[in-house]
C-alpha positions in Angstrom: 0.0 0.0 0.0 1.0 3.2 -0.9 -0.2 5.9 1.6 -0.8 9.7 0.4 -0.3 12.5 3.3 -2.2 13.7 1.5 -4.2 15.0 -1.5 -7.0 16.4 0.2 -5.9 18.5 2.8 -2.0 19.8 3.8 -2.0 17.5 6.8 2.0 18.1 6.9 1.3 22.1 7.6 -1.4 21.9 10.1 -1.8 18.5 11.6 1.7 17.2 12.3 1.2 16.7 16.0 -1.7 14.2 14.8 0.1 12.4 12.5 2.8 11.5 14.8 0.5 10.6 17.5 -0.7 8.1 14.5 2.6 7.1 13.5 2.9 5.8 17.2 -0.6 4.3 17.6 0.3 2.3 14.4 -2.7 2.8 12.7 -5.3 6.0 10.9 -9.0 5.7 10.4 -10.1 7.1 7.7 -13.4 8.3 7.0 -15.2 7.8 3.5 -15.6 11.0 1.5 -19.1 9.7 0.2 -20.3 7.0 2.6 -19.8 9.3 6.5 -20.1 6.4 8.7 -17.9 3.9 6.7 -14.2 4.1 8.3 -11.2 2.8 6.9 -8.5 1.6 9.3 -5.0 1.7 7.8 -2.1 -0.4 9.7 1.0 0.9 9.5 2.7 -2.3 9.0 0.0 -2.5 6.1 2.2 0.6 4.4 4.8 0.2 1.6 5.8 3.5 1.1 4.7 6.8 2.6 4.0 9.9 -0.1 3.9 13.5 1.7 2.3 15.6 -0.3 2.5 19.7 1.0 3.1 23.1 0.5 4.7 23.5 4.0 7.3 20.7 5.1 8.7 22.3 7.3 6.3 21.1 10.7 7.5 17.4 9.5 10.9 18.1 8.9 12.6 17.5 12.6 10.9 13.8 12.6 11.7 12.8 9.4 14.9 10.8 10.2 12.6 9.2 12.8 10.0 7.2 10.2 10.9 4.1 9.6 9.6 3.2 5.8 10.3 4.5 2.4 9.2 8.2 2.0 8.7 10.6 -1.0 8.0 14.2 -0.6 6.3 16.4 -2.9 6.1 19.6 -2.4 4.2 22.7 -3.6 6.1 25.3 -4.5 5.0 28.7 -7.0 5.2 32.3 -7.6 2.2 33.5 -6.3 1.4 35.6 -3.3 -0.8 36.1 -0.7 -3.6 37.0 -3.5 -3.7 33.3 -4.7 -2.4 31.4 -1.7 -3.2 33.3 1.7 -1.8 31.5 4.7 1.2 29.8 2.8 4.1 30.7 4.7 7.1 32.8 2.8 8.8 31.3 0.0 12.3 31.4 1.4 11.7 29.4 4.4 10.0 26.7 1.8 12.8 26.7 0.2 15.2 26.6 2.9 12.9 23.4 4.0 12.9 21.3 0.8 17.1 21.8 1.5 17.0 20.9 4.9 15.0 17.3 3.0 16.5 16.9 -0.1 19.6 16.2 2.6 18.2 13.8 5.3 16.4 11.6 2.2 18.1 12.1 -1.2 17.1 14.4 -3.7 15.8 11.4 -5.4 13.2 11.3 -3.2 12.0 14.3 -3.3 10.4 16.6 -6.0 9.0 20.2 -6.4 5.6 21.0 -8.3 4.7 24.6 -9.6 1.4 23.5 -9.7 -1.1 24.9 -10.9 -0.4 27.6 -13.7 -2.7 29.9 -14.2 -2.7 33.0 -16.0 -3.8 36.7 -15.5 -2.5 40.8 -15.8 -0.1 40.1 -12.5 0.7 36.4 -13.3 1.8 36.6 -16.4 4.1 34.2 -19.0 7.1 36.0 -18.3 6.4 36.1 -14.6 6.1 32.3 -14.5 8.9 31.9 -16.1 10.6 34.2 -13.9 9.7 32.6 -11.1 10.4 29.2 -11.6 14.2 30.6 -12.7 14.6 31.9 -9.5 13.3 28.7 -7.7 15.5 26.3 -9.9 18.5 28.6 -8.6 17.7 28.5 -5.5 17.5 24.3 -5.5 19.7 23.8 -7.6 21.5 20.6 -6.5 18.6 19.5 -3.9 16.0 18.9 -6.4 16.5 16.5 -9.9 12.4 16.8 -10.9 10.0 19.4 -11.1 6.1 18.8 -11.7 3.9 21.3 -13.2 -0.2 21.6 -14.5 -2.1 23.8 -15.7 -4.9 25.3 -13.7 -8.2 23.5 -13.8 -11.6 25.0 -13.7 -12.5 23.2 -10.0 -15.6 24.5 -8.1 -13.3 26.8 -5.6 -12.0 28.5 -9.1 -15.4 29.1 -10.2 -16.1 30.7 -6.5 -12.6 32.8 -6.9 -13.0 34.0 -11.0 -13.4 37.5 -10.0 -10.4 37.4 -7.8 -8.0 35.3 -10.0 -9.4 37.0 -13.3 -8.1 34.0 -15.2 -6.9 34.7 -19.1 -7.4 31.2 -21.3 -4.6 29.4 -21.6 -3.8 29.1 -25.1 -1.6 26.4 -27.0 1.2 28.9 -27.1 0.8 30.0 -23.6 1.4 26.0 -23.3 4.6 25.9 -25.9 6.1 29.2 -24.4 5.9 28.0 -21.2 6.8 24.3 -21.7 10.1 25.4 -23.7 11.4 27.7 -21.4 10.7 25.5 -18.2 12.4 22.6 -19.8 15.4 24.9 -20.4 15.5 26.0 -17.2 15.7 23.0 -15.4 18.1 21.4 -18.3 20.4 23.9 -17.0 20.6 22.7 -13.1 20.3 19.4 -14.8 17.3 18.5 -13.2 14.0 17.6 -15.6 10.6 18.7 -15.9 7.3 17.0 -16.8 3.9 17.5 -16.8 1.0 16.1 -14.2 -2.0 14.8 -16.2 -2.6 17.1 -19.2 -3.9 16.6 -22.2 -1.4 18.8 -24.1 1.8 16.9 -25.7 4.9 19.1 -24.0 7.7 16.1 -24.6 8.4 18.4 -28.2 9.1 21.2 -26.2 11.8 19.4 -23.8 9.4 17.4 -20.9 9.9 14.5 -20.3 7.5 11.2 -19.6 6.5 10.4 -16.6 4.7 9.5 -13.5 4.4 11.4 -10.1 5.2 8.0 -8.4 5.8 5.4 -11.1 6.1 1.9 -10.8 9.8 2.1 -10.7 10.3 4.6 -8.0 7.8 1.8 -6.2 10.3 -0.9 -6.8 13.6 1.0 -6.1 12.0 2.0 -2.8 10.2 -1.0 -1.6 11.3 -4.0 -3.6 8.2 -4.5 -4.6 6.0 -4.9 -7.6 2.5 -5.4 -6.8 1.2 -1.7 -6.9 -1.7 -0.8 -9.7 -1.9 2.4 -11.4 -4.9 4.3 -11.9 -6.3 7.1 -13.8 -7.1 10.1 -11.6 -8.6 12.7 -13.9 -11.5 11.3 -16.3 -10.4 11.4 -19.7 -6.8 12.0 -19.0 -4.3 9.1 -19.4 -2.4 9.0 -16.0 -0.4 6.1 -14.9 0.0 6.7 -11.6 0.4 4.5 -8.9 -2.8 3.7 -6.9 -2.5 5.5 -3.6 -4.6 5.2 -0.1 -5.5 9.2 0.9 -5.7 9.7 4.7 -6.8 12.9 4.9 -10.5 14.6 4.8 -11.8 17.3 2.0 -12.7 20.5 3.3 -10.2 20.8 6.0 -7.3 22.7 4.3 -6.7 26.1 6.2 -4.4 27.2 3.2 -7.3 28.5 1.3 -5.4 28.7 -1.8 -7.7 29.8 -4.6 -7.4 27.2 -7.2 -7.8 24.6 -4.3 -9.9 21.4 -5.5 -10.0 19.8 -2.2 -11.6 23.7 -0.4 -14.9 22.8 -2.7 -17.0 24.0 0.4 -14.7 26.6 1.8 -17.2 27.7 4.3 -16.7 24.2 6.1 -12.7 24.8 6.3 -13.2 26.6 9.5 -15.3 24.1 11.4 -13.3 21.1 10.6 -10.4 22.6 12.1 -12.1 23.8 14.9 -13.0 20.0 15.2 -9.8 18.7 14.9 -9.0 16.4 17.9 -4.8 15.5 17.6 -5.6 12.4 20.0 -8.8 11.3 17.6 -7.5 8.1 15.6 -9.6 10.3 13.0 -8.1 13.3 10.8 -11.9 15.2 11.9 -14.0 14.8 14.6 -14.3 11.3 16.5 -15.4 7.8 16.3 -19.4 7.7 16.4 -21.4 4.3 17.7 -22.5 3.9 14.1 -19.4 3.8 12.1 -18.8 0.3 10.7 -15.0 -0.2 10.6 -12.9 -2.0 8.0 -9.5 -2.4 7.8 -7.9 -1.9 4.8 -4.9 -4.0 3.2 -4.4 -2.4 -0.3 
């Protein structure tokens, strides 16, 4: 099993204290997004490999050496400001952080997404590009792969369009961006590749890939018996089939291109209900949750 901390909320930034208390309980519940009362309960010796998924690593960072199973880190990591992403903490400590990793596990294990791209009078072409130069300097030598996407029209875009004031993204917003990126990062000799889009970008210097591929899998846990799976409809993604412990609607980033903020109004009061000592990310254990325990 590969476990995903996490996809739907930055569990990493705000709920550290939680996860270790998990890490030494040995095991998460997990509630279902769509079913409430069905629970899944996740054994840690159940868990290959451990992907951390943030924008802030640097809660995390001072019990890394102290987790005993394969790790990969993924972290968040653009040119916007408070605008776009309001309680991200300041770029430099970030970056200071994915150092401080890309140290204690191998910058193999670790990679940077500028995720998502999107497009408006302040964030412009030339100012992605210029950002993303200045990160690549910055990393250069801590970090061999960058991820990046282009922004999708999720239902906490919709509720932000007057704010972010998108301009379409064209195909040569795509090819100016995808050629200059690739150059960028050929020069630090790290590569770049895209996360589930439809566009074609290996012509303009990407390269194929997964986030966590099958091979990363193997080199890290010996093992071959992970599935991939296709995360977007309609986009071909390969994958690796990952087990999410964390809870929609619970993210107090409140970044404006957020998918998993669909009901921001609920943000608030899931934190607020947030229990470090619950076996459960929100809230706690109720007499009519059936529990199953989940291998894979």
């Amino acid at each position: 099993m590969i476990l995903m901390i996490s996809g739907r909320t930055d569990i990493v930034a705000y709920y550290t204290p939680w996860l270790l208390n998990r890490f030494k309980a040995g095991f998460v519940d997990v509630r279902n997004p769509i079913n409430y009362h069905l629970v899944s309960r996740i054994n840690f010796s159940d868990v290959d490999l451990i992907l951390f998924c943030t924008k802030n690593p640097l809660p995390l960072i001072p019990y890394l050496i102290d987790i005993k199973m394969p790790i990969l880190f993924d972290v968040t990591l653009t040119g916007y400001n408070k605008d776009i992403e309001p309680n991200v903490p300041d770029k430099a400590k970030i970056i200071t952080g994915i150092k401080e990793i890309s140290e204690i596990i191998g910058k193999e294990n670790l990679y940077v997404r500028y995720d998502p791209i999107l497009i408006n009078e302040r964030y412009s072409v030339n100012y992605h590009i210029k950002a993303f130069s200045k990160i690549n300097t910055l990393l250069e030598g801590y970090v061999a792969k960058y991820i990046v996407s282009f922004i999708d029209m999720y239902k906490n875009v919709e509720r932000h369009k007057e704010t972010l004031n998108l301009i379409p993204i064209t195909k040569e917003i795509e090819t100016e961006i995808a050629t200059n990126f690739s150059k960028i990062a050929r020069a630090s000799n790290s590569t770049v590749q895209a996360c589930a889009e439809s566009a074609d970008l290996l012509n303009y210097g990407f390269i194929k890939g997964e986030c966590i591929s099958l091979k990363e899998a193997y080199r890290l846990t010996g093992k071959l018996d992970f599935k991939s799976q296709k995360i977007r409809p309609n986009i071909n993604c390969n994958c690796l089939q990952t087990v999410d412990i964390g809870a929609y609607n619970s993210c107090p980033n409140l970044c404006r291109y957020c998918y998993a903020n669909y009901l921001e109004e609920e943000v608030s009061k899931n934190f607020k209900n947030h229990d470090p000592n619950s076996s459960l990310l929100i809230g706690q254990l109720e007499p009519t949750d059936i529990i199953k325990v989940r291998k894979k």
